[in-house]
N, C-alpha and C positions, 0 to 999 in steps of 0.2 A: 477734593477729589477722592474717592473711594478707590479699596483696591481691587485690581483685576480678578474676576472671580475666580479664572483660572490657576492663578497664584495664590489664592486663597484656600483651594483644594488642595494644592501642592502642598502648602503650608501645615494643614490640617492633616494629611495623611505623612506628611513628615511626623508630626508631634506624634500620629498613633503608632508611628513604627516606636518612636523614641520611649514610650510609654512600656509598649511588649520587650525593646530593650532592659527597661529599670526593674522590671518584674522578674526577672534573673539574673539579680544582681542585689547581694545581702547587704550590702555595705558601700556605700560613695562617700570619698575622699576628697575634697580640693587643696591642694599644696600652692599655697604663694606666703607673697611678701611683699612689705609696703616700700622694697627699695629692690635693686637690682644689685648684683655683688655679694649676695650673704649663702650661695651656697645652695639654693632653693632646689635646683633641678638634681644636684647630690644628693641632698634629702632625698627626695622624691625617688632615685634609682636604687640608691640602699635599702628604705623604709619598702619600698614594693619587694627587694628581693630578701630582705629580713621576714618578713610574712610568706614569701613561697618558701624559707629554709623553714619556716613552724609549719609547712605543709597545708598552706590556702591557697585556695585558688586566683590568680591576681592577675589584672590589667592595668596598664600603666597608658593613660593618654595624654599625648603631649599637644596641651593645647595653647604652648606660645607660637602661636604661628608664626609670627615675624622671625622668632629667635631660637626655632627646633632644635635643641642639644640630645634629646636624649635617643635616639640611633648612635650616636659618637660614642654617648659615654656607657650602652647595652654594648656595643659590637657589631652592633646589625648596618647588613647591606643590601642594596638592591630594593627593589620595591615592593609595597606588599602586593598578593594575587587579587584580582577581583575577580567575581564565580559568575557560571552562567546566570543567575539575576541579578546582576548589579550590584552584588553583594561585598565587601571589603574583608578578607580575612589579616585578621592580625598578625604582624610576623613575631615568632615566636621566639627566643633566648634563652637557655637557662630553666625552663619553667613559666618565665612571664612575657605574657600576653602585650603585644606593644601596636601602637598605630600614632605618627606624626606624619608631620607635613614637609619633614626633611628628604624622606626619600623621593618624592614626588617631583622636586623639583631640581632644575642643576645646581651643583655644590656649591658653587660663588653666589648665585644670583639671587639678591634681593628678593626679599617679596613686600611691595610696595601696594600694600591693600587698606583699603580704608575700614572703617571700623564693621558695616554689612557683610562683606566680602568674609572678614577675620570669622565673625561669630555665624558666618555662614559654614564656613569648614568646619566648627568644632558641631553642630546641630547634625551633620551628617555623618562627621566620627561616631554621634551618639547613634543616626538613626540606623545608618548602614552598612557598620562596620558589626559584624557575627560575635560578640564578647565572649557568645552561650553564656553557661550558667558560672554567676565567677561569687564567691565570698569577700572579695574586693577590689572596686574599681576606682583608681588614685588620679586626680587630674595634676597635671603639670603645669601653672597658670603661668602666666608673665606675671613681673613684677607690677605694682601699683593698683591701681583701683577703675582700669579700663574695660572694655568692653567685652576682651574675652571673660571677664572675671565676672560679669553681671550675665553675660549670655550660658556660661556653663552654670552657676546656679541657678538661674531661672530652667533650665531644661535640665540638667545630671539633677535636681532638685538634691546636692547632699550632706545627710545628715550629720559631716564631721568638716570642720576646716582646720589645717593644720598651718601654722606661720610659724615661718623661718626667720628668723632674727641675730645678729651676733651680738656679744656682749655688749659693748659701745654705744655710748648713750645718743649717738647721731642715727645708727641704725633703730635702735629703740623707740622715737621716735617716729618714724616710718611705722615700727610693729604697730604700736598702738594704732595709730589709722587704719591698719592693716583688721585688727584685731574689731574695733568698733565696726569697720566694712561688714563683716561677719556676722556681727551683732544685727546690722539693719537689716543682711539679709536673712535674717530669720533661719541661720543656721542654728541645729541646737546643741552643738560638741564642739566646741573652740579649746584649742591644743597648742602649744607652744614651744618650737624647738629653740634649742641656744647653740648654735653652731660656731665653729671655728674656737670653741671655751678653753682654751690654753693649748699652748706650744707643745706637742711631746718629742725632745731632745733625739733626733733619728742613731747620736752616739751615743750619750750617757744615758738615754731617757725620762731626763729630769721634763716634768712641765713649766712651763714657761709661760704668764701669762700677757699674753703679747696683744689681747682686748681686753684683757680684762674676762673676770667669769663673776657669775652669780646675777647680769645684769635683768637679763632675760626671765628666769625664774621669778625675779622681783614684782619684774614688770607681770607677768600671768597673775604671781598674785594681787595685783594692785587693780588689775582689770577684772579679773572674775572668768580668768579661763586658767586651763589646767596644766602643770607644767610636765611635758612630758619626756624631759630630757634633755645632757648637754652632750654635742661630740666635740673630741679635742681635733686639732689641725695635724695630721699625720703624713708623711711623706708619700705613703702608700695609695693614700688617698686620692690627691693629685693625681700621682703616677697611671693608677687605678681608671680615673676618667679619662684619661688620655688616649689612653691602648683599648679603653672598653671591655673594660675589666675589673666592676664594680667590686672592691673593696670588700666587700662581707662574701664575696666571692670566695676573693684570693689569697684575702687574708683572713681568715677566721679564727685566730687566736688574737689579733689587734684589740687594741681597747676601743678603737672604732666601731668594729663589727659587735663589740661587747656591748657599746652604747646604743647600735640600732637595734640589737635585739633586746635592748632594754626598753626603749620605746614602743618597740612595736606593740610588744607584752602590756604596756601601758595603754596603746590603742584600744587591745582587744579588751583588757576590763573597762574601758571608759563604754565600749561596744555589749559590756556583759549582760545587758536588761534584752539585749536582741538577737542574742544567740538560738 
């Protein structure tokens, strides 16, 4: 049985909106990881606002639908505006550009959607949400190797994947699938964070390495992607997500904030041939 031609037009004029989207837009990000617990959507709110401090223009989409964190860990409340055409503007924080699926919905309630449904929201994030013109636009994926993660590469088509990983060779494992995932899909900038890479001591500030460090870096180089840094576990950090109040925010003298704005700097030369 063929599909409804009606739906088929739909479809078709969805992708050209999503099309006129990517055309003002220098640079697409996809942020996951082959396991859940390493930190991903942290990355993902510090690395976006480590790039608005070097003065880019930046969107952050959160496209775990099931498990929206990052309105909590921005600060943002309430829902984004929609315009007189149907249009989704992003709400804005700090500088950066954000749209999930948290505000949308009540605070408690489940969103209980199958896999259609899922990569239905994030197609319309892309087509009808107003990005304008951004120098980078970061997705937020769910962990593992599911459907939002095939349906935003196939449509945000982008040119960098970044995976988050901690040192410990049980998360590592995850990377690597993580990492290969990326590979099939013909992405062509594979990047690799080491999060949570030692303890730092919130009294004496001794590091402490409580996964172990260097696991991550090892593994990039063993795969053939690029390593682009480790952050250590910091009090501030935590505290920072909590309140909604990312880190490289609030503390900008942290060795946290020191380490995102080491990566980020490592994005943009990995990005330097398309400047």
């Amino acid at each position: 049985m063929g599909i409804d031609p009606d739906r088929a037009k739909q479809l078709q004029e969805q992708n050209q909106r999503i099309e006129e989207t990517l055309k003002k837009i220098k640079h697409r990000i996809v942020v996951f990881s082959g396991k859940g617990g390493v930190g991903k959507t942290t990355v993902a709110v510090n690395l976006s606002y480590a790039l608005v401090n070097q003065g880019f223009r930046v969107g952050l989409l959160d496209a775990d639908i099931t498990g929206p964190n990052v309105p909590k860990m921005v600060g943002l409340e309430g829902p984004p505006i929609v315009d007189g055409n149907k249009k989704i503007i992003p709400q804005e924080k700090e500088g950066l550009q954000v749209i999930s699926m948290a505000p949308m919905i009540p605070g408690d309630a489940p969103v209980i959607w199958r896999g259609p449904l899922r990569s239905g929201a994030i197609s319309q994030f892309l087509a009808d949400v107003v990005w304008g013109d951004l120098d980078f636009l970061l997705a937020d994926l769910p962990p593992g190797t599911g459907d939002e993660v095939l349906t935003t590469a196939q449509k945000m088509l982008p040119q960098m994947a970044i995976v988050v990983t901690t040192p410990q060779e049980v998360a590592l494992i995850d990377c690597r699938r993580a990492v290969n995932m990326a590979k099939k899909l013909n992405i062509s900038k594979i990047g690799v964070v080491e999060n949570m890479s030692g303890l730092i001591c919130p009294h004496c500030g001794k590091e402490i390495d409580l996964f172990g460090v260097g696991g991550g870096e090892r593994m990039a180089e063993e795969m053939g992607a690029v390593f682009l840094g480790r952050i250590p576990i910091e009090m501030e950090t935590r505290v920072g997500g909590d309140n909604g109040s990312p880190v490289v925010l609030v503390h900008k003298e942290s060795k946290t904030t020191e380490a995102f704005a080491t990566i980020a700097e490592n994005v943009n030369v990995l990005f330097g041939d398309e400047q």
